[in-house]
C-alpha positions as CSV (number, residue, x, y, z in Angstrom):
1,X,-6.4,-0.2,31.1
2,X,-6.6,-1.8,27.8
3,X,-5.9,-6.2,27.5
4,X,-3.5,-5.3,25.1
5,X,-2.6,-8.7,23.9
6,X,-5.7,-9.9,22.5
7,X,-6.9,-6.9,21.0
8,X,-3.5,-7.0,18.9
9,X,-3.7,-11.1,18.0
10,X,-7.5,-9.7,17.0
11,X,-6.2,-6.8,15.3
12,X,-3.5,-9.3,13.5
13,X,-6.0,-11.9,12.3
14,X,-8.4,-9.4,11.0
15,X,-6.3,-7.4,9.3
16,X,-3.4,-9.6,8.2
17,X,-4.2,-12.6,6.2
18,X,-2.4,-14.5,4.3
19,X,-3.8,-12.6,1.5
20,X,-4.2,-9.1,3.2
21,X,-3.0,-6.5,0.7
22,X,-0.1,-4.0,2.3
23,X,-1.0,-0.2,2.2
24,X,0.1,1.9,-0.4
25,X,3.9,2.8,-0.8
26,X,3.1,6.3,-0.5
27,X,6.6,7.3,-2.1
28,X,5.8,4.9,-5.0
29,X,2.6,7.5,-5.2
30,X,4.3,10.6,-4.8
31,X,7.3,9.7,-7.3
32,X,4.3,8.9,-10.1
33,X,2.4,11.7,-9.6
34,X,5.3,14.0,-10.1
35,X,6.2,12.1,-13.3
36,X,2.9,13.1,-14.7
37,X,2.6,16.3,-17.2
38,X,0.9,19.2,-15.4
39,X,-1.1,21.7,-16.7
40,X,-0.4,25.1,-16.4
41,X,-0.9,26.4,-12.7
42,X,-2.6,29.9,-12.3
43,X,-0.4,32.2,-11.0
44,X,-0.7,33.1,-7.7
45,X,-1.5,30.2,-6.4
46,X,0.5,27.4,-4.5
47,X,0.0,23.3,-5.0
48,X,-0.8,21.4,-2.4
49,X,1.6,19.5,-0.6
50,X,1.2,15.3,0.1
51,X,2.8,14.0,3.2
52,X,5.1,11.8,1.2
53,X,6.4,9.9,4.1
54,X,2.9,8.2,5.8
55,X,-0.6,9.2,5.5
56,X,-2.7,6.5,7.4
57,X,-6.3,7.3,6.6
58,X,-9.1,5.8,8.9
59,X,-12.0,6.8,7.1
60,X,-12.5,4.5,3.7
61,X,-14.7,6.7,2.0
62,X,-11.8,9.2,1.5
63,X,-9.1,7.0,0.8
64,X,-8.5,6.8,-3.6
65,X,-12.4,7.8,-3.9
66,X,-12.9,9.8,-7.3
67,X,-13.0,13.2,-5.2
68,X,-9.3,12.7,-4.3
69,X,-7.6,11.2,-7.9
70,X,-5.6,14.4,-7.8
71,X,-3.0,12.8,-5.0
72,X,-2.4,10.5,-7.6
73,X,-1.6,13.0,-10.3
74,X,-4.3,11.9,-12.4
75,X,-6.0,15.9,-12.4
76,X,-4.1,18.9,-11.1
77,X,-6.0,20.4,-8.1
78,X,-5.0,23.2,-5.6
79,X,-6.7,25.1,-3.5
80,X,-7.9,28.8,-4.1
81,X,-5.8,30.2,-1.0
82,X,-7.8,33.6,-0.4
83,X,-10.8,31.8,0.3
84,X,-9.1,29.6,3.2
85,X,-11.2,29.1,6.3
86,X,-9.7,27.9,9.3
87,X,-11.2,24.4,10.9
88,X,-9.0,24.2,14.1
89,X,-5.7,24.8,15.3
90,X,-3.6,22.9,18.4
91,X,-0.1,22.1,19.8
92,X,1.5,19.3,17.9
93,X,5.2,19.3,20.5
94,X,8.2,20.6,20.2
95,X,6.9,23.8,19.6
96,X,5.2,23.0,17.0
97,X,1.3,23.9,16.2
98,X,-0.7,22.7,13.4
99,X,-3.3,24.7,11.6
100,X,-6.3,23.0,9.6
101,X,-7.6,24.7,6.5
102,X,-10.5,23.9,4.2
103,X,-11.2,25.8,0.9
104,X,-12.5,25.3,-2.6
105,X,-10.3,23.8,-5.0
106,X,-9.1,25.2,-8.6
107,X,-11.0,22.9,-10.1
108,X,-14.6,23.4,-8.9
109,X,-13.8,20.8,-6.2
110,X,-13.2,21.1,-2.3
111,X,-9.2,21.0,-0.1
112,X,-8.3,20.3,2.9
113,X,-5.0,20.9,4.1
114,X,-2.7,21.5,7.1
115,X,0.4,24.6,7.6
116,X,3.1,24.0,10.5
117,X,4.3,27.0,12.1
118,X,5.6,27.9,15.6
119,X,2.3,30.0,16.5
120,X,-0.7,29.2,18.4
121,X,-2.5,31.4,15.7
122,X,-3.3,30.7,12.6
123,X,-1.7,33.6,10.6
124,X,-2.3,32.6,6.6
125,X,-3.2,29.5,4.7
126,X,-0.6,30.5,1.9
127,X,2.2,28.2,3.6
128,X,0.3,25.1,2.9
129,X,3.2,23.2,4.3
130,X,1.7,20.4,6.1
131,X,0.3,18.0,3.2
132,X,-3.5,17.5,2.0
133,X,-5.3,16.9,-0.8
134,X,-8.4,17.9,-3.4
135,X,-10.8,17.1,-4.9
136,X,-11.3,17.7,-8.9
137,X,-14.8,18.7,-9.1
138,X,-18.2,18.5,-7.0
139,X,-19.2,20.5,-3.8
140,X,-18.4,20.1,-0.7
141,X,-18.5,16.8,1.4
142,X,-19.2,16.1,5.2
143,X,-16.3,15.6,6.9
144,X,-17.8,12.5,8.5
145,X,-20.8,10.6,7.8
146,X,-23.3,8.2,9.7
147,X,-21.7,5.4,8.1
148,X,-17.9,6.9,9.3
149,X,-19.1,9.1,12.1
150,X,-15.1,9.9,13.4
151,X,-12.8,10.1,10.7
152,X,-9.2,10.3,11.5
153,X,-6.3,10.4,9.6
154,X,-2.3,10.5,10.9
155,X,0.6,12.0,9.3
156,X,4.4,11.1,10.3
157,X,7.7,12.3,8.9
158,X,10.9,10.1,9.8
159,X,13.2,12.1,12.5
160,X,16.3,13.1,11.7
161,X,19.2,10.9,12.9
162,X,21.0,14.0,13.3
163,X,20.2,17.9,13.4
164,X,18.2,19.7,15.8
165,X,15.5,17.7,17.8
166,X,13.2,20.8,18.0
167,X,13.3,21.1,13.8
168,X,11.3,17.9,13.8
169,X,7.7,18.2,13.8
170,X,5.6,15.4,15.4
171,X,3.0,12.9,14.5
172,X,-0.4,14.7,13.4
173,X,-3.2,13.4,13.9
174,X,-6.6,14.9,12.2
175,X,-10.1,14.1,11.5
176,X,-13.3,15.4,12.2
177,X,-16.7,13.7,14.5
178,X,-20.0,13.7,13.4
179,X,-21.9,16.7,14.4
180,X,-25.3,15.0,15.5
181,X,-23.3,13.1,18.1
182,X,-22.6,16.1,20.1
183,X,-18.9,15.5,21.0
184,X,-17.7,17.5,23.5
185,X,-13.9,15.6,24.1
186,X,-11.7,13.8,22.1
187,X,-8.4,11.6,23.0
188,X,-6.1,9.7,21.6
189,X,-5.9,6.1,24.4
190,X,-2.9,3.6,24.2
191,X,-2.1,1.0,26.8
192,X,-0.4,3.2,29.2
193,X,-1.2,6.9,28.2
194,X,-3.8,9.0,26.6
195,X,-3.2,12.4,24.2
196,X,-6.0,15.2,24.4
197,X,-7.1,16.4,20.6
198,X,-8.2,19.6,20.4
199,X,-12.0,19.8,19.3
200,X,-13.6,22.7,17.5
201,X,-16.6,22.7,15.7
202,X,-16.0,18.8,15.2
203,X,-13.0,19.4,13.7
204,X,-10.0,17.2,15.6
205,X,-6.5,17.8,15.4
206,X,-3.4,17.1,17.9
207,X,0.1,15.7,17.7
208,X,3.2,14.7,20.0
209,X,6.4,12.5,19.9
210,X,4.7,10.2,22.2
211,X,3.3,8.8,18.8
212,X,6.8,8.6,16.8
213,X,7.4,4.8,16.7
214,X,5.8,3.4,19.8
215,X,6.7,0.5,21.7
216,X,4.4,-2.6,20.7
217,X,3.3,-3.0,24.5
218,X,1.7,0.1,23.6
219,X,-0.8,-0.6,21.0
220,X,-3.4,-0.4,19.8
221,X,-3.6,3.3,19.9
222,X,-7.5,4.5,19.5
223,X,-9.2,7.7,19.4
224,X,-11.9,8.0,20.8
225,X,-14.9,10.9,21.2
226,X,-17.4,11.4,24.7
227,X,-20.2,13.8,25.2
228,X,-20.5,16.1,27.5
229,X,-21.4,13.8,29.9
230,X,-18.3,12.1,29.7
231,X,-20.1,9.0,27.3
232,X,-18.2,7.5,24.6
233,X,-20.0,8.6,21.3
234,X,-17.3,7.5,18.9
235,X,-13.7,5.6,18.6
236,X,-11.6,5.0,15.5
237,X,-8.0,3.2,15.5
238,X,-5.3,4.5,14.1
239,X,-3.5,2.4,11.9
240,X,-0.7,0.6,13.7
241,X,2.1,-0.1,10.7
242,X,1.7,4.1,9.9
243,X,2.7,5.0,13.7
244,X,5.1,2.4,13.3
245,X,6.4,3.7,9.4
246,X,6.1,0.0,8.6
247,X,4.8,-1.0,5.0
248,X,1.3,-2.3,5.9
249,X,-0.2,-4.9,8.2
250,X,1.8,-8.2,7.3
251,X,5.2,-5.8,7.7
252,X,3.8,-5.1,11.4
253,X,2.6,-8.8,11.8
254,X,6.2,-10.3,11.3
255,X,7.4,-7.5,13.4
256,X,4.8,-8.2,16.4
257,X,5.8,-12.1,16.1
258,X,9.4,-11.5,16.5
259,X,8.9,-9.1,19.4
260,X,6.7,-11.3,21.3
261,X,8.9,-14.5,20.9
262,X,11.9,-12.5,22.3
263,X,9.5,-12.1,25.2
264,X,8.3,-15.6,25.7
């Protein structure tokens, strides 16, 4: 069972100061990158899609590094399709399952992206439906590093106040553990529940609607990697104002303040 109380008053101080900068405005992104002149795209070939809605990276390494300027419209890059390989698939929820790809990019770079079907089998990268991103040039990175040995990121679209339930996807989480620490199991924890990940070839992925806007008396939500032995190897948090589709930390900090004086 997790304190949760202090870790999030820790969690608050830390990473909401008076002067703490909010996360991006991921739609402010997306709408300037698609105001940017393109250059022609080969034919053939499909762009790579950006979760516009929330795309909470944990590992700081990846997040606006040189590798990735194309989310930002600065260099078109997409990823060469027929030379897809598949890193994991799993379950996300309501029928859902999510399929990790990696392949080289147009541009003499390296993608990684995600397709959302209703199969437990991968069947073809070409519906890159999911969101990702590329890298202009250079060869392939690690996935995760001794200085970042679990790298997680988590994607969440805003449910429908009406439609069909089912025609939502889930929460996504993704990532991928350092090899060397010989992960054998990976969950996400929260104060109350826990989520299995799948793991394959330390490649991470999972989803469900228990992550869609959790209760504060929930938090913090961590993911966390054991051995076979059942040791912890690894943990990362996810970042609280994306589960929440808040704006960045001092958006959740007002938020958190108001919840807990209504309980006091």
């Amino acid at each position: 069972m997790i304190d949760v109380e202090p870790v999030i008053r820790e969690e608050l101080e830390r990473l909401a100061p008076e002067a703490e900068t909010e996360l991006p405005d991921w739609g402010d992104v997306v709408r300037r990158a698609s105001s940017r002149p393109r250059p022609q795209r080969p034919r053939g070939r499909r762009p790579a899609l950006i979760v516009a809605v929330v795309l909470a990276v944990a590992a700081p390494a990846l997040a606006f590094s040189s590798g990735l300027r194309s989310l930002l419209g600065f260099e078109w890059s997409e990823p060469v399709l027929d030379q897809a390989s598949l890193l994991v698939s799993a379950p996300v929820g309501n029928g859902f399952y999510a399929h990790a790809w990696t392949s080289p990019s147009s541009t003499g770079g390296w993608c990684e992206f995600l397709t959302i079907d209703h199969s437990p089998v991968a069947r073809s990268a070409s519906d890159n439906n999911g969101g990702g991103g590329c890298s202009t040039n250079g060869g392939r990175r690690p996935r995760a590093s001794r200085e970042v040995p679990l790298t997680i990121s988590v994607s969440v679209s805003r449910r429908l106040k009406s439609g069909v339930p089912t025609n939502w996807v889930p929460p996504i989480v993704e990532g991928a553990v350092l090899p060397s620490l010989r992960a054998a199991r990976v969950e996400v924890i929260w104060n109350g529940g826990s989520l299995p990940l799948r793991l394959r070839n330390n490649n991470i992925l999972g989803g469900s609607p228990a992550l869609y806007m959790p209760p504060f008396e929930n938090f913090p939500y961590i993911v966390v990697a054991y051995d076979a032995r059942g040791k912890e190897v690894a943990r990362q948090r996810l970042q609280s104002p994306a589960l929440m589709l808040m704006n960045g930390w001092k958006e959740y900090s007002r938020e958190y303040k108001k919840w807990k004086s209504s309980r006091e």
